[in-house]
C-alpha positions in Angstrom: 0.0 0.0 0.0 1.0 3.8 -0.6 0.4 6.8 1.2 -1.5 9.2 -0.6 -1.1 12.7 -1.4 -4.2 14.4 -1.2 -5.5 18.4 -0.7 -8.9 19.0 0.8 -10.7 22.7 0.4 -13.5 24.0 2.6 -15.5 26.6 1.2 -16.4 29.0 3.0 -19.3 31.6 3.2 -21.0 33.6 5.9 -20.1 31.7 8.5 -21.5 28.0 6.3 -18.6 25.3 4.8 -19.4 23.6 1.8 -18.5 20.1 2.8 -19.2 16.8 0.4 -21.1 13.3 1.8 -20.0 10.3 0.7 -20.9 6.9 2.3 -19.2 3.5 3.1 -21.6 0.7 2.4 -19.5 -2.2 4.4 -19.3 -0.3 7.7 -22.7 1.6 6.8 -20.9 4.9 7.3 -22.0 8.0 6.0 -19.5 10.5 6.4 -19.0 15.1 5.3 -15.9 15.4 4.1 -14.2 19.0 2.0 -13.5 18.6 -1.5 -10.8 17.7 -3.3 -8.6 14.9 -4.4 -5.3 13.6 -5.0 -2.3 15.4 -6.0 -0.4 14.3 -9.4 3.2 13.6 -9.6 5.1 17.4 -9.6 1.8 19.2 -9.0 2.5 21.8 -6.1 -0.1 21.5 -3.5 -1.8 24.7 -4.3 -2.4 24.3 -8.1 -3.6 20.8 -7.3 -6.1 22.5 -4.5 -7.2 24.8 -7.6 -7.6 22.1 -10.0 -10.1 20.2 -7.6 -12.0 23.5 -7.2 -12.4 23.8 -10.9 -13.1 19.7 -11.7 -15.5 19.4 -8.7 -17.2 22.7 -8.1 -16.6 24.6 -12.1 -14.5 27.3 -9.9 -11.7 29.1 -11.0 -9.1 31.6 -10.0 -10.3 31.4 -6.3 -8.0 32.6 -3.1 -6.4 29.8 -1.1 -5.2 29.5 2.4 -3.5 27.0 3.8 -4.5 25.5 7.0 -3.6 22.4 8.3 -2.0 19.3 7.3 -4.0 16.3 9.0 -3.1 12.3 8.3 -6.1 9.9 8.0 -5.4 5.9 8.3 -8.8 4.5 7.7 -10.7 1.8 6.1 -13.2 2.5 3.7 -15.2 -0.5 1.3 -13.2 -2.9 3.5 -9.6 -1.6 2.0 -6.8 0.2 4.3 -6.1 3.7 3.4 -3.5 6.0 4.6 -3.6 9.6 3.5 -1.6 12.8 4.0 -4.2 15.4 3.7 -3.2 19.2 3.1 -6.3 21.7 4.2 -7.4 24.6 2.2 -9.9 27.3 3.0 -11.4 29.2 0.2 -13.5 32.4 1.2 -16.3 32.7 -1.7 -18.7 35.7 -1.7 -22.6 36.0 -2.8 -21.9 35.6 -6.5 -19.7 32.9 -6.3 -21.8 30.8 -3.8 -25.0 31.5 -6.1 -22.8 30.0 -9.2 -22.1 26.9 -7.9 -23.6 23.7 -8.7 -26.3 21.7 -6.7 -24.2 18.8 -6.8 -20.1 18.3 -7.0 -18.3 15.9 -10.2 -15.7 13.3 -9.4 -12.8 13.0 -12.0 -14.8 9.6 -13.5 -18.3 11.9 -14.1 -19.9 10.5 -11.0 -22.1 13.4 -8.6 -21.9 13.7 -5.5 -23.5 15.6 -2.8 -22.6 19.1 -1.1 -24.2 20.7 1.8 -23.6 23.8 3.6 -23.5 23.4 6.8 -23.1 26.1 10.1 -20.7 25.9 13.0 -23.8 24.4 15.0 -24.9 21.8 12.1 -20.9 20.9 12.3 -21.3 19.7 15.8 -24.3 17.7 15.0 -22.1 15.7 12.0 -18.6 15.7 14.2 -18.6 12.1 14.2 -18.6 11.8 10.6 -16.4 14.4 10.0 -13.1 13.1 7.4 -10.6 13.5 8.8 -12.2 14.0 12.4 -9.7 16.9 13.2 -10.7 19.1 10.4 -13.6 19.9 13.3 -11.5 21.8 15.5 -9.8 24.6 12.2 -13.3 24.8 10.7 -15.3 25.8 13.9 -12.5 28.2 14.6 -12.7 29.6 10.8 -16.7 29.1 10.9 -16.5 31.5 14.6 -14.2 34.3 12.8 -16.1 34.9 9.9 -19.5 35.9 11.5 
């Protein structure tokens, strides 16, 4: 097995992050996780943050700031994972948020889910947070933008 590379970005608007839901059907897990994806072979963290924002979400030329680095060992359709995951917060305003799609686009054309959710609605999700520390930076981001 490998370690993967991967970049995660919250969005973040009026206090709300923009988190994905995805679902493991062996451990009947659902679980809110920002999006993003793997980083390619000499792709610096930050263009590959911006490449996910455009192939999920259709956003481009967005500001990114780095946040925290968090490593996930997991299991997830019964197969061991291990990922490095670098954390991204893009602000968006009004006409950005209105602009985005009801629905996210893996890499493979599959949808997937997005839901805005508040500092509050956070806590109610906290146990199916990925990776669970990502609660701890996003309800101090969530707290400062207010």
């Amino acid at each position: 097995m490998k370690i993967r590379t991967k970049v995660i970005i919250s969005l973040i608007h009026r206090g709300q992050v923009l988190l994905s839901e995805g679902h493991d059907p062996v451990r009947d897990f659902r679980f809110y996780i920002p999006v993003g994806g793997g980083v390619e072979f000499r792709e610096r963290l930050q263009d590959a943050a911006a490449r996910e924002l455009f192939e999920e979400l259709g956003l481009k030329d967005q500001e990114l700031q780095f946040l925290n680095f968090h490593e996930s060992i997991f299991e997830f359709n019964g197969v061991p994972e291990h990922e490095i995951m670098y954390h991204y917060l893009c602000r968006i305003d009004d006409s950005v948020k209105a602009a985005l799609p009801a629905e996210g686009i893996e890499s493979d054309g599959a949808s997937f889910k997005v839901t805005w959710f508040t500092g509050e609605a956070l806590s109610s999700i906290r146990n199916g947070l990925v990776p669970p520390k990502i609660y701890d930076d996003l309800c101090q981001v969530l707290l400062e933008d207010n």
